[in-house]
C-alpha positions, -999 to 999 in steps of 0.1 A, spaced: 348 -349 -654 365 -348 -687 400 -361 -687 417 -328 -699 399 -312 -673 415 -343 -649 447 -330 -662 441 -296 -653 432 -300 -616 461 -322 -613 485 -295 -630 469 -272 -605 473 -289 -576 509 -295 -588 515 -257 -594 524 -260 -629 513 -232 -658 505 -253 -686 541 -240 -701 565 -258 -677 544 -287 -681 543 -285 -717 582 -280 -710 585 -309 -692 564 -331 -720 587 -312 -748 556 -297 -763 542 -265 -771 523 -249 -747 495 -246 -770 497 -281 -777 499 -289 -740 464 -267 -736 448 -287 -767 450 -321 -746 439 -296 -717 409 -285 -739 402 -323 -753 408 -307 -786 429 -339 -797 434 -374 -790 456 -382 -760 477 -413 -769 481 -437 -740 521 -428 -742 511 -390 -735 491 -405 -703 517 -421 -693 544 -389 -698 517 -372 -679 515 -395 -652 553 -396 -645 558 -357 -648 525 -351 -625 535 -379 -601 498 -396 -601 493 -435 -605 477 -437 -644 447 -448 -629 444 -415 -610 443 -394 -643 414 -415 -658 395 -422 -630 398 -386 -613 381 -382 -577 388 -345 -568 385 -351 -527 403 -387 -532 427 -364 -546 435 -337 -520 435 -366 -498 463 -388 -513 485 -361 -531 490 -335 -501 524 -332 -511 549 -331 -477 560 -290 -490 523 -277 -498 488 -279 -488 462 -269 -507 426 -257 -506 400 -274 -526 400 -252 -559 441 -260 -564 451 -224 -548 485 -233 -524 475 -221 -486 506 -227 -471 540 -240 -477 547 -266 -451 583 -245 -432 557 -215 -432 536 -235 -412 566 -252 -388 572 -210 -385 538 -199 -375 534 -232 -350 566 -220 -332 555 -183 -330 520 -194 -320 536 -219 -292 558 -192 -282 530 -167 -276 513 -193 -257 542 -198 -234 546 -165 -230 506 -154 -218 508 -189 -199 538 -172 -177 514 -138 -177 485 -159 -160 508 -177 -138 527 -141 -128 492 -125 -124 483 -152 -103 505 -142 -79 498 -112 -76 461 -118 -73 474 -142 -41 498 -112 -25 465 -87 -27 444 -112 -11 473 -120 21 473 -87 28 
């Protein structure tokens, strides 16, 4: 993989557009999509800008593994799927757990109180 295209997937996974990045880098956003494109040079200073502003050790953006990746850089608000698209953010999740434990608990009590009532039939 292509280094712009390393910067891509980690924009993506990041859930930046290409203009808050270029934002963040004080660039154009059709500069920002050149070094995107591999249509110029990136100077090792850029790398290093790009780096910082995408959180990712330098290493990470010229040595890209895509599964290494969503391994390390889960982020502790978002999860994501393989092709960068955000699933979930992580208080959704803590949400749905609670409803999902509370609809346990609650057809748990249902088999217990049916239970009992299976028991009362058979006593009589």
């Amino acid at each position: 993989m292509k280094i712009g295209e390393k910067i891509k997937k980690f924009r993506e996974y990041r859930g930046f557009k290409q203009e808050v990045l270029a934002e963040k880098l004080q660039m154009t956003q059709a500069g920002y999509s050149r070094l995107e494109r591999r249509e110029v040079d990136i100077p090792f200073s850029r790398l290093e800008q790009l780096s910082k502003v995408l959180d990712v050790p330098m290493r990470d953006l010229v040595s890209f593994d895509e599964q290494s990746m969503i391994t390390n850089y889960i982020t502790s608000s978002q999860l994501f799927t393989t092709n960068g698209s955000i699933i979930a953010d992580k208080e959704v999740l803590v949400k749905l757990e609670k409803q999902y434990e509370s609809r346990i608990e609650a057809q748990e009590k249902e088999i217990e109180r049916l239970h009992e009532l299976v028991k009362q039939i058979l006593m009589k």
